[in-house]
C-alpha positions in Angstrom: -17.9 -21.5 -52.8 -17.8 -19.1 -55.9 -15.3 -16.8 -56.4 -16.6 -13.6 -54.6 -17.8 -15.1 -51.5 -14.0 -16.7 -51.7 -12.8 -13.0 -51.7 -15.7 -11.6 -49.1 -14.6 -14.6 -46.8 -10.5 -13.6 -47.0 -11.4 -9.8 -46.8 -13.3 -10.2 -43.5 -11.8 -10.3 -40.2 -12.5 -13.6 -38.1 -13.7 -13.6 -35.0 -11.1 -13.3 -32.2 -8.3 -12.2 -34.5 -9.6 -8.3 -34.4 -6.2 -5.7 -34.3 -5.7 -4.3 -31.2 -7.5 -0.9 -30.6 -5.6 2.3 -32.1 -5.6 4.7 -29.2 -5.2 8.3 -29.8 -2.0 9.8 -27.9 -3.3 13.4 -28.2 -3.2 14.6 -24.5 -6.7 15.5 -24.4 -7.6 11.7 -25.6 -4.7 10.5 -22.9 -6.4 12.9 -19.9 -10.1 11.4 -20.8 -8.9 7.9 -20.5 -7.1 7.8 -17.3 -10.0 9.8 -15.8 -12.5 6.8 -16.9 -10.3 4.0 -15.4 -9.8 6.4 -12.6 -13.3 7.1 -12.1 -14.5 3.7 -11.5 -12.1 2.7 -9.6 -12.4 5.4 -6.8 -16.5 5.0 -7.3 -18.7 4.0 -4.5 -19.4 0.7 -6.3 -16.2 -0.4 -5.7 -16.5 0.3 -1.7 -12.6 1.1 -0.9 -11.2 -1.6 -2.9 -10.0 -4.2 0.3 -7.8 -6.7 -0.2 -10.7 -9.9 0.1 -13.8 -7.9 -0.7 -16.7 -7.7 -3.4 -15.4 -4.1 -4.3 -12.1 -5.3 -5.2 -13.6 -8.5 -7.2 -14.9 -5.3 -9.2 -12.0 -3.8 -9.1 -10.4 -7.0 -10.2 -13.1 -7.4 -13.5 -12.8 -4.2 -14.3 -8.6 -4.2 -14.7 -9.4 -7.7 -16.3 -11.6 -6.3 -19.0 -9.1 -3.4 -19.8 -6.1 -5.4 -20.6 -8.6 -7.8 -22.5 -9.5 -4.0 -24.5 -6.0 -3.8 -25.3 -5.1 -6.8 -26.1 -2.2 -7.7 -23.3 -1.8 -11.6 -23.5 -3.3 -13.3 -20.0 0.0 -14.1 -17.6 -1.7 -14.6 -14.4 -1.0 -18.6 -14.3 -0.7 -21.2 -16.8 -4.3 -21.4 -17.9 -4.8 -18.4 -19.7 -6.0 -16.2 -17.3 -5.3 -12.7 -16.0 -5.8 -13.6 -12.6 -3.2 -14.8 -10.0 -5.2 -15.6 -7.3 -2.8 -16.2 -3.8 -3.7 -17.0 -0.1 -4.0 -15.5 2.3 -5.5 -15.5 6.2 -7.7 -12.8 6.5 -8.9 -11.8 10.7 -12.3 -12.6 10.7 -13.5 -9.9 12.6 -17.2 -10.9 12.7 -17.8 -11.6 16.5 -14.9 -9.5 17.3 -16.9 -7.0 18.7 -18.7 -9.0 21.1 -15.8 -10.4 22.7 -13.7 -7.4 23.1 -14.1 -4.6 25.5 -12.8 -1.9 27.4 -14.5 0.6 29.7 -13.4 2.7 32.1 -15.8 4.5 35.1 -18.5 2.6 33.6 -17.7 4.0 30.3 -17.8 2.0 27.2 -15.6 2.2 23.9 -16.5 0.8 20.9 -14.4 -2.2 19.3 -12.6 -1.1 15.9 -13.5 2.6 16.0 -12.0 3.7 19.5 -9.4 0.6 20.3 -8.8 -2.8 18.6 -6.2 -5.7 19.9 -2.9 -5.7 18.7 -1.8 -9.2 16.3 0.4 -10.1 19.3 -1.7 -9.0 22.1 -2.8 -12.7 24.2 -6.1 -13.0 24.6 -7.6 -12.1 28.0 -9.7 -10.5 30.7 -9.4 -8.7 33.9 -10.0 -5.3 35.1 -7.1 -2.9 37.2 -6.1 0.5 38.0 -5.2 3.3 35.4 -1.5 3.9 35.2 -0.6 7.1 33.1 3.4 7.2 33.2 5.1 10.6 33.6 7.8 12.7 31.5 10.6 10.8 34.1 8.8 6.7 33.0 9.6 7.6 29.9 12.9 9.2 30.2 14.4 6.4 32.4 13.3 3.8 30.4 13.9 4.4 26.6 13.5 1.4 24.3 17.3 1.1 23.6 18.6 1.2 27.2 16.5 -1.6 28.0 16.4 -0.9 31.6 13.5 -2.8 33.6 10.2 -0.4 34.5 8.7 -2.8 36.7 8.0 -0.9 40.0 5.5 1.3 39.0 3.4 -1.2 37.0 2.6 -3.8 39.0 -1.0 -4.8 38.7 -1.7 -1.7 36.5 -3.4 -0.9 33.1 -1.0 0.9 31.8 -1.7 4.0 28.8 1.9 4.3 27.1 1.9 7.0 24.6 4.4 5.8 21.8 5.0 9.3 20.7 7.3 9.9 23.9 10.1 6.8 22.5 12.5 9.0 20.7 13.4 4.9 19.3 10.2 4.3 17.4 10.8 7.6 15.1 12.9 4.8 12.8 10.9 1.9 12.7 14.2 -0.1 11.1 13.8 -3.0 14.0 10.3 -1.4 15.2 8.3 -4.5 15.8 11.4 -6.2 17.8 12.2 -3.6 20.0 8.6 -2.3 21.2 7.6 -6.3 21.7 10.5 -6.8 23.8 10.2 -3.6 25.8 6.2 -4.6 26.4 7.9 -8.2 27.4 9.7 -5.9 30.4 6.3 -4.3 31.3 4.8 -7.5 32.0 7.9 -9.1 33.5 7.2 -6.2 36.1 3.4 -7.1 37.2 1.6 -4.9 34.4 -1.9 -6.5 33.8 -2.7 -5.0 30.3 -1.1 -2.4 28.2 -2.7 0.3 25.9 -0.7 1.7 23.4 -1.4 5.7 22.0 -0.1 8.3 19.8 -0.4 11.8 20.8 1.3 13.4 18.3 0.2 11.7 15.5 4.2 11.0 14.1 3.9 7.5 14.0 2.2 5.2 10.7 -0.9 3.8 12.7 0.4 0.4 10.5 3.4 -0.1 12.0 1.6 -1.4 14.6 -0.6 -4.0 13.1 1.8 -6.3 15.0 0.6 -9.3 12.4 3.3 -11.7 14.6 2.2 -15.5 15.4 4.4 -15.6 18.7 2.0 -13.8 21.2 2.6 -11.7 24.3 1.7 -13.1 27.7 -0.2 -10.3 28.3 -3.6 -7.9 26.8 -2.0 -5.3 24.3 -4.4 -2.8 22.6 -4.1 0.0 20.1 -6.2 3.2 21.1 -7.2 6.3 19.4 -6.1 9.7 20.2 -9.6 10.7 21.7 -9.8 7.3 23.6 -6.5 8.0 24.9 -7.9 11.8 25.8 -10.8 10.5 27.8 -8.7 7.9 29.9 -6.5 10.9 30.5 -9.0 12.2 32.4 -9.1 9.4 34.4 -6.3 8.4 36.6 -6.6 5.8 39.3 -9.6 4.7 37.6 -10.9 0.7 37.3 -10.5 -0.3 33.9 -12.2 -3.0 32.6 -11.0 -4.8 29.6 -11.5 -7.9 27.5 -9.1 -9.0 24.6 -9.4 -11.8 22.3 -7.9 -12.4 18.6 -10.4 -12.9 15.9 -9.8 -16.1 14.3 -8.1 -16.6 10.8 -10.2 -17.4 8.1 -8.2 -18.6 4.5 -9.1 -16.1 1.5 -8.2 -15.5 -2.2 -6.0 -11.6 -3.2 -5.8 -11.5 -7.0 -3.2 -9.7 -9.0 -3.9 -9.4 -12.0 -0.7 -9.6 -15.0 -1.1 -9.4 -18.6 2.0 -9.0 -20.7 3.1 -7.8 -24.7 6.0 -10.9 -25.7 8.2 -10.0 -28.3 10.1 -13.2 -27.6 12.5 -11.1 -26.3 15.0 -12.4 -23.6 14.6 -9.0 -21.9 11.2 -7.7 -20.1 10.1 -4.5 -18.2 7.6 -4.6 -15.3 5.5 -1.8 -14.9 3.1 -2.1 -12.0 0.6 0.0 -8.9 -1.2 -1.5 -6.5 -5.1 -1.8 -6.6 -6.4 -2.3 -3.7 -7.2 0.7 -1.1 -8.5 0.4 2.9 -12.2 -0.3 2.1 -14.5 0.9 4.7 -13.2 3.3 7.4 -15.3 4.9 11.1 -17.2 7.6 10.4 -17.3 11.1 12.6 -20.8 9.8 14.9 -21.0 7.0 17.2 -23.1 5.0 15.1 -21.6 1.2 13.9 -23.6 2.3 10.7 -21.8 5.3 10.2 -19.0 3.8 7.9 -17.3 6.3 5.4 -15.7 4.5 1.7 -11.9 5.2 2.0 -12.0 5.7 -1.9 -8.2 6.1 -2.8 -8.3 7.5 -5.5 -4.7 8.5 -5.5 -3.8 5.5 -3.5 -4.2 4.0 -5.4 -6.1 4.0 -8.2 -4.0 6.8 -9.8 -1.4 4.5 -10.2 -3.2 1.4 -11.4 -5.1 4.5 -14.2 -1.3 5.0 -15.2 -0.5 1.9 -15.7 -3.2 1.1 -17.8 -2.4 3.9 -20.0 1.2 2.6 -20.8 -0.3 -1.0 -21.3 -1.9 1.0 -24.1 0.8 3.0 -25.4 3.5 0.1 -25.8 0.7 -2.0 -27.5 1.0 0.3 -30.0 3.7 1.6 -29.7 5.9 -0.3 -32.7 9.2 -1.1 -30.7 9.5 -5.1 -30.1 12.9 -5.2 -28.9 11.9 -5.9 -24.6 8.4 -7.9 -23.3 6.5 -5.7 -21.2 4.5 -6.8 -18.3 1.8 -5.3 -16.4 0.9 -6.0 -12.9 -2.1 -4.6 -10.7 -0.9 -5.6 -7.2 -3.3 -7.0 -5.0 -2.7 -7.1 -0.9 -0.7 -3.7 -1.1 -2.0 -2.6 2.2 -1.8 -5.3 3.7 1.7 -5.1 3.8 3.2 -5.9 0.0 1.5 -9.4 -0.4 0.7 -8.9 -4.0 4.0 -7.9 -5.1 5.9 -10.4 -3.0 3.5 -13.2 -4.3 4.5 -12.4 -7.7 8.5 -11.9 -7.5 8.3 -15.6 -6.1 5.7 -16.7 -8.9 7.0 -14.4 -12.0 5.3 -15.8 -15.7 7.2 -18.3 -17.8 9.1 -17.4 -20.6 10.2 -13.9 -19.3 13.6 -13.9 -19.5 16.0 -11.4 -17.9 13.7 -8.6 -16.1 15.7 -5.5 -16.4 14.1 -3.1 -14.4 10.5 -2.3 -13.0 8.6 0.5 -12.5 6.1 1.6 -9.7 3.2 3.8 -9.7 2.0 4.8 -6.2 0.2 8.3 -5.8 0.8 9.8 -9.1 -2.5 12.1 -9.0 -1.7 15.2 -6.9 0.9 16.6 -8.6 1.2 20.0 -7.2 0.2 19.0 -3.5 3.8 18.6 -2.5 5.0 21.3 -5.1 5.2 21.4 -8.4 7.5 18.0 -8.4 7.6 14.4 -8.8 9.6 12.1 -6.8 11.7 9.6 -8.5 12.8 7.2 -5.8 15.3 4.2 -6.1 17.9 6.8 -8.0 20.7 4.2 -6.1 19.2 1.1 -7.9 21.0 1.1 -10.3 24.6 3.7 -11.1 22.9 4.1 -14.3 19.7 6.0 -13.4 21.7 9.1 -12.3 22.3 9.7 -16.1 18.7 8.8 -17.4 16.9 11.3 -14.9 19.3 13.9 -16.8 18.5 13.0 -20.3 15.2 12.9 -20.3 13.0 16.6 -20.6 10.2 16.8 -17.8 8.9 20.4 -18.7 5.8 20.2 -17.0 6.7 19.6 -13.4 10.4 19.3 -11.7 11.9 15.8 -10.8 13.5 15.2 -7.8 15.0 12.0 -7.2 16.0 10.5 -3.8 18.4 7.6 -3.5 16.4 5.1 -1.7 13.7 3.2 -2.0 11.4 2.7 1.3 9.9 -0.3 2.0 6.1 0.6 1.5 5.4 0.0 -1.6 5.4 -2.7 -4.6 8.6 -2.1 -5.8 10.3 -2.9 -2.6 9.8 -7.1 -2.9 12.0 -6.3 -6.7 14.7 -5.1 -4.8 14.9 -7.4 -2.2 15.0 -9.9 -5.8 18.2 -7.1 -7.3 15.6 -5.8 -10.0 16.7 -2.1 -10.4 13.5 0.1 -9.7 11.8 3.6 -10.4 9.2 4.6 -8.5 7.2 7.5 -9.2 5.2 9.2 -6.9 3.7 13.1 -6.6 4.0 12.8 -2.6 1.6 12.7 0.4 -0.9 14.9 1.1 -3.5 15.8 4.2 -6.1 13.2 2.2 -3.8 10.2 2.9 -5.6 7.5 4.0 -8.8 9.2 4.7 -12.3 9.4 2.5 -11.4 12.4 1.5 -9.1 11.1 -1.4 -11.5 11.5 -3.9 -12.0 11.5 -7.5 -12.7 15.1 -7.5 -9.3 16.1 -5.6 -7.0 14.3 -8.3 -4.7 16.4 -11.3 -5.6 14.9 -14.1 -3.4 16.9 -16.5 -0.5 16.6 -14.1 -0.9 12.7 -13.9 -1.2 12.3 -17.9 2.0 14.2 -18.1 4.0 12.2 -15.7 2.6 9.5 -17.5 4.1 10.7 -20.9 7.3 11.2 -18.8 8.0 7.4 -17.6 7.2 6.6 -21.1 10.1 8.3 -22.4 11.7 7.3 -19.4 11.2 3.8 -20.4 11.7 4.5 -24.2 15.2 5.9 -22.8 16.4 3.3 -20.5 15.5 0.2 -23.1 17.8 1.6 -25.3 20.5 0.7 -22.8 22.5 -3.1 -23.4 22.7 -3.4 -19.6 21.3 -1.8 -16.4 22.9 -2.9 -13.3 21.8 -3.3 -10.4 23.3 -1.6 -7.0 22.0 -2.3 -3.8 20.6 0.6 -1.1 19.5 0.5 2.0 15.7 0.2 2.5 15.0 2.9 4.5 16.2 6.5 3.4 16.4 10.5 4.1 12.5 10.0 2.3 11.1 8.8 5.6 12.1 11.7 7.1 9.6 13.3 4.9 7.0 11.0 5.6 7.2 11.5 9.1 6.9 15.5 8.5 4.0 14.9 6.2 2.1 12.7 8.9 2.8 14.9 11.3 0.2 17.7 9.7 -2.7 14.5 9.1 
């Protein structure tokens, strides 16, 4: 080899051993970036992102290929991959329709867009008269008093509107007290039970009722314009037909990459990817299916947190790990981010706090705020909120930390959290959460916010952790908010 190509040969980069990618932090460059990521997740290609599906195996790629972009180091498993794939049994809802019914007068409703069986409803058939309880039903027999309503049920369908138990507004103990008060309706002769909202104050996912110890009776979840038509009907013969779909075993992915400083310390930043999929659409039609595209639930978040995977990549500070989570499962009730607090990467060390990104795109729909939540995690974050400038938007920081989203499973491990969030809006789980809908300037400022926020609190020898309850004065807005949907 002669002395040139010698030189050439040491000059030249090899392959694989390229420098990470030097990202422009101009806002403009910042703004253009998260609306990319943004942008493909919330596409039609990517069909609502369920937990499970093709669309969020896209999903899934395309996170994948960004942290490959800039550079993270794989920490999804041992192997070297981004991926941590966990179990889960998914309803396999393909013959559900067949074998579930309910009609009334002759009249049909459809499965899965007018009722569907609760997860502890017994599977079933029969037919019986309509039962639609009065103001006094529900006054004498509030969830709490537990006193016995069997008189008037016997042998009936009965249409209980939720909305009139002043009990389920907190759902702390939800699932336990509605079963056993459904327990007491069949105790008294009631033949099948379906369960409405008609105010529209109540998450429809509380009652998923995902339980393996069943009722001894049918137990169905109705919409409001189901409800509305049996209304109409009192007296009537109702015919029904309930049976579970069976379980079938399928793969959620999260997907973790990491920068290691060989620090003993590490940060978690993370947001849910997945989103609802495919939702009922307005006609009658089974083919008229609308993409819940979710583009601020939650691919707002997950466009954040790529953009601080690329800022701390570059960012020249070694002194904590970083690691970077999309959470997988989130809708289905926090499966991703539990998965991973009991299967956290090797070599971590001491995780000092984490951070959670969860409808960060509307800034301006709730006011010109951002919600810090988890303020009580830690005595220390009091201090930080005050140090660090926000000009762009106000911060207002609540105490708790509910348990609906990804950083709830860190608490429950004494991780101090922050969770960000720009609020609900009328778009909420609906297609109309769209790419077109989401404040792109507002969301690259918030992210230039938590990354001062987390230049700030590294800085810090020690944040403690202090527990708080679960369930805080921010439902109360929640409940308000849902009220309006």
């Amino acid at each position: 080899m002669n002395r040139l190509l010698l030189i050439l040969v040491i000059l030249l980069p090899f392959p694989g051993r390229s420098q990470p990618e030097k990202y422009s932090m101009a806002h403009n460059n910042v703004v253009e970036r998260i609306k990319s990521d943004l942008s493909v997740l919330a596409s039609d290609s990517l069909q609502g992102r369920e937990s499970g599906t093709a669309g969020e195996e896209k999903a899934y790629h395309y996170i994948s290929d960004q942290f490959r972009k800039i550079r993270l180091a794989p920490a999804g498993n041992d192997s070297g991959s981004y991926l941590q794939p966990f179990p889960h049994a998914m309803p396999d809802y393909r013959n559900s329709a067949k074998r579930n019914h309910l009609s009334v007068d002759q009249k049909s409703f459809r499965y899965y867009y007018d009722f569907g069986a609760t997860r502890f409803s017994a599977d079933t058939s029969g037919e019986g008269p309509l039962f639609i309880p009065g103001a006094s039903f529900y006054e004498d027999n509030r969830i709490a008093e537990g006193t016995s309503p069997a008189s008037p049920v016997a042998g009936k369908v009965i249409l209980l509107d939720l909305s009139e138990f002043r009990d389920l507004k907190n759902p702390s103990g939800l699932q336990h007290k509605l079963k056993a008060y459904l327990e007491q309706l069949f105790d008294g002769g009631s033949i099948c039970i379906l369960l409405w909202d008609s105010r529209g104050s109540l998450p429809r996912s509380l009652f998923d009722f995902s339980q393996p110890d069943p009722l001894q009776g049918p137990v169905t979840f109705i919409t409001r314009a189901t409800a509305n038509e049996l209304l109409q009907h009192s007296n009537a013969t109702v015919s029904f037909s309930v049976h579970q779909p069976a379980s079938k075993n399928t793969l959620f992915h999260n997907v973790v990459g990491k920068i290691d400083h060989h620090s003993k310390e590490t940060i978690i930043i993370g947001a849910h990817y997945d989103h609802m999929g495919k939702g009922p659409g307005k006609s009658r039609k089974k083919s008229d299916t609308l993409t819940m595209y979710g583009a601020d639930d939650n691919a707002s978040g997950t466009a954040g947190m790529l953009e601080l995977a690329r800022y701390f990549m570059q960012s020249g500070d070694t002194s904590v790990n970083y690691i970077f989570v999309a959470f997988s499962g989130e809708e289905e009730g926090l499966l991703g981010s539990k998965f991973f607090c009991d299967h956290l990467p090797s070599g971590i060390g001491n995780v000092r706090f984490m951070v959670n990104f969860d409808m960060i795109g509307r800034l301006g729909c709730d006011g010109n705020e951002v919600t810090v939540l988890g303020k009580g995690s830690s005595p220390y974050w009091k201090n930080l909120y005050r140090q660090v400038d926000h000009p762009a938007f106000g911060i207002r920081a609540v105490w708790g930390a509910p348990a609906f989203s990804d950083h709830y499973p860190f608490l429950e491990k004494q991780v101090p959290v922050i969770y960000l969030t720009t609020g609900l809006h009328p778009q909420y789980h609906t297609s109309a959460d769209r790419v077109d809908r989401i404040n792109f300037t507002g969301l690259a400022e918030l992210v230039s916010y938590s990354e001062s926020l987390i230049n700030r609190a590294k800085k810090e020898k020690k944040i403690p952790y202090r527990e708080i309850p679960g369930i805080t004065q921010f439902f109360s807005t929640l409940e308000m908010v849902i009220k309006e949907l």
